[in-house]
VMD Tcl script that draws the C-alpha trace (Angstrom):
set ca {
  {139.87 -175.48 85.56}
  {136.58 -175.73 83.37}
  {135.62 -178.82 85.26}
  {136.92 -181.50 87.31}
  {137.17 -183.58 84.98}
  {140.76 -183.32 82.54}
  {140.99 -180.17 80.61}
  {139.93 -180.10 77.33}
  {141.88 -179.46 74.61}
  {140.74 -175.36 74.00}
  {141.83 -174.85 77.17}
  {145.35 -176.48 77.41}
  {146.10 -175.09 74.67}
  {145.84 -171.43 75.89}
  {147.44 -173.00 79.04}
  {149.83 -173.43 76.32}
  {149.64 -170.24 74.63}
  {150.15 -168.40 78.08}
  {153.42 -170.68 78.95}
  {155.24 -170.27 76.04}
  {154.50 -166.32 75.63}
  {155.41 -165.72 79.76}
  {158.48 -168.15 78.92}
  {159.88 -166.28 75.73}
  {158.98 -162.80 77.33}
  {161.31 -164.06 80.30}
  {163.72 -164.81 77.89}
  {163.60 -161.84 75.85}
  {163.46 -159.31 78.45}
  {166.36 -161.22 80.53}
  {168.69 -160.85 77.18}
  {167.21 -156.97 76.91}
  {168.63 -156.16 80.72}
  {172.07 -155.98 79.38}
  {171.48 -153.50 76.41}
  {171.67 -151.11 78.95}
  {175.67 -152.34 79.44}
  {175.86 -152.01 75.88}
  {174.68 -148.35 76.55}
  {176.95 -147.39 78.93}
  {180.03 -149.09 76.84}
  {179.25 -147.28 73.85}
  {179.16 -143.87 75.58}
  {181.85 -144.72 78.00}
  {184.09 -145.42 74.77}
  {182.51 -141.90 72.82}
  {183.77 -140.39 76.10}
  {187.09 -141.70 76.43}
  {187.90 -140.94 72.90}
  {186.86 -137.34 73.38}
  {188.51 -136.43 76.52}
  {191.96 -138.56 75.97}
  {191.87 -138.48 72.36}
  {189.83 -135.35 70.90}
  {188.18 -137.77 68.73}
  {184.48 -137.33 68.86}
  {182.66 -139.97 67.25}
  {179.83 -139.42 65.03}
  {178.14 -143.02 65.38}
  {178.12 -143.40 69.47}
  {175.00 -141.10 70.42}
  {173.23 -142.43 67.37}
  {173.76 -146.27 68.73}
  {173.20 -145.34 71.85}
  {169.91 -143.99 70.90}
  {168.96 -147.40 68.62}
  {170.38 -149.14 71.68}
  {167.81 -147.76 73.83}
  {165.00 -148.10 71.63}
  {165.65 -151.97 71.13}
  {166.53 -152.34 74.94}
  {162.73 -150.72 75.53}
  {160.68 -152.96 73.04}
  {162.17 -155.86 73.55}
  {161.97 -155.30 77.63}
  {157.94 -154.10 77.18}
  {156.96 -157.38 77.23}
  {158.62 -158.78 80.16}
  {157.98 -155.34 82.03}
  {154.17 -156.30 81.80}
  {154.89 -160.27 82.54}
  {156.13 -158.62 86.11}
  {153.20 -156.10 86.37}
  {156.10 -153.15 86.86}
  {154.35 -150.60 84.27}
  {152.82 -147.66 86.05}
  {149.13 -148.57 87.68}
  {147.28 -146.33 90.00}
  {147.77 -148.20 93.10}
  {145.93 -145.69 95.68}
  {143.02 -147.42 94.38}
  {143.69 -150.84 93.17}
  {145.27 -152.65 95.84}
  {141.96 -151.36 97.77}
  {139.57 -153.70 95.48}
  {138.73 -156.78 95.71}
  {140.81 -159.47 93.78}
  {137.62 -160.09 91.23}
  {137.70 -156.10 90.48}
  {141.29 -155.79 90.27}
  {141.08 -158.73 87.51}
  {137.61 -156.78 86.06}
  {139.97 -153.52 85.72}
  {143.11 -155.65 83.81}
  {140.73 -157.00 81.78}
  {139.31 -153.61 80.75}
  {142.46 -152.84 80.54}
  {144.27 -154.78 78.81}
  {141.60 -154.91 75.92}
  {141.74 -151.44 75.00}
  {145.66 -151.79 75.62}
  {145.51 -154.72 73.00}
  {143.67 -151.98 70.27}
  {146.30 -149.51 71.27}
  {149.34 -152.23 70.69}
  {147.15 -153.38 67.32}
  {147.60 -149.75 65.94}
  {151.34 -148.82 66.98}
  {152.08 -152.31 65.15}
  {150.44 -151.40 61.99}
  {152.04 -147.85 61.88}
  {155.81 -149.56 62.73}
  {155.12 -152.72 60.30}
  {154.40 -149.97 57.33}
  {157.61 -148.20 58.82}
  {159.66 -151.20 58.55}
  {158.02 -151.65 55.10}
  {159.19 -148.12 53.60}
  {162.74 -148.91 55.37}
  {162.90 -151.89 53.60}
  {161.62 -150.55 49.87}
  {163.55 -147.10 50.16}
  {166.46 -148.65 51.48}
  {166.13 -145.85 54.61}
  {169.08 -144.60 56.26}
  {168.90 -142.18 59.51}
  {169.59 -138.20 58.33}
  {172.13 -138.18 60.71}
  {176.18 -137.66 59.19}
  {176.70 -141.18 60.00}
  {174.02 -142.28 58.08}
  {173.28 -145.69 59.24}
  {170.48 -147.96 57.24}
  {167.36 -147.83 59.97}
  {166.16 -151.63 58.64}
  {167.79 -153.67 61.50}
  {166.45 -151.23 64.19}
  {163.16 -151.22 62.83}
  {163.09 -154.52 62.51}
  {164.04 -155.67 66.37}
  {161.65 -152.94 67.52}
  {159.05 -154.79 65.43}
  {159.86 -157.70 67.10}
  {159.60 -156.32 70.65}
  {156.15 -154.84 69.72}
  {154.48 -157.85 68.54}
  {155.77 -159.48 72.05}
  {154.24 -157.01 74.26}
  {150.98 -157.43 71.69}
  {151.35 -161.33 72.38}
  {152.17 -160.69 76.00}
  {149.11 -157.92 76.56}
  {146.97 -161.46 75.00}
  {148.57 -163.24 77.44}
  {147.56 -161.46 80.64}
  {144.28 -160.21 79.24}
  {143.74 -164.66 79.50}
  {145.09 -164.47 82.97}
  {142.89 -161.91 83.92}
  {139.92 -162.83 82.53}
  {140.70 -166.58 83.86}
  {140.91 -164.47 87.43}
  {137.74 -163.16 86.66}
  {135.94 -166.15 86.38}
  {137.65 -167.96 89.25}
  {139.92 -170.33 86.92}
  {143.45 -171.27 86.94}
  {146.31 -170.67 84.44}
  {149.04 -172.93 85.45}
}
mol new
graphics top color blue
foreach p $ca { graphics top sphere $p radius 0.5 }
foreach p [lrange $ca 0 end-1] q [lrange $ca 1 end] { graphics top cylinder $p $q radius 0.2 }
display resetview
């Protein structure tokens, strides 16, 4: 807390903020979990149809691949709720709790930059998709918009998510809690 008297009002409401971002990430990523059914039905049916059926169709790797790209974005953010992205453990579960939150800090700031500039290049992305009507080169020829779209979505959740523990580490740092 930042005394012992009640909170003020700054800092329950990035209490606040870091509640409702950990809650929807949950929520998000929970829902993303079973893309990866949706994966295996899509090629389990492209499969089927080509064995039993010598029907190939032209749509299922495509979807697949859209599939997976949604099921990744919109699982980022909940990925680093959980702390399961790659970290160099050898070393960090050596230091001290006060370094490990000095490195996420670190961390997670240049992370946030990083996040900033992937969501500018896929908002002007979604923005062309949108204005030239885009469609994928492929045969099927499926508009990109709505896949573009989610992944923008799932991008500015791990931005609002990286914000989110960047607070909880920097609240570590300082010796505070984030209830």
């Amino acid at each position: 807390m930042l005394s012992k008297e009640k909170p003020n009002i700054f800092y329950r409401s990035i209490q606040g903020y870091v509640h409702t971002i950990d809650k929807l990430s949950t929520g998000v990523g929970k829902f993303a979990m079973y893309l990866v059914f949706v994966m295996m039905a899509i090629l389990l049916f492209e499969s089927v149809a080509r064995l039993f059926f010598n029907r190939s169709q032209m749509w299922a790797v495509e979807m697949t691949q859209f599939v997976m790209a949604v099921y990744y974005t919109l699982g980022g953010a909940y990925v680093l709720l959980i702390g399961g992205h790659v970290r160099m453990d050898l070393i960090f579960h050596r230091w001290s709790p006060k370094n490990q939150a000095l490195s996420d800090v670190i961390t997670f700031a240049i992370s946030i930059f990083y996040m900033g500039v992937l969501w500018f290049g896929g908002y002007k992305g979604l923005v062309y998709a949108i204005k030239y009507k885009q469609v994928s080169y492929s045969s099927w020829h499926p508009s990109m918009i709505p896949v573009k779209f989610i992944i923008q979505i799932g991008l500015t959740l791990m931005f609002l998510q990286m914000i989110s523990e960047l607070i909880k580490s920097i609240a570590q740092l300082t010796g505070r809690k984030i209830k």
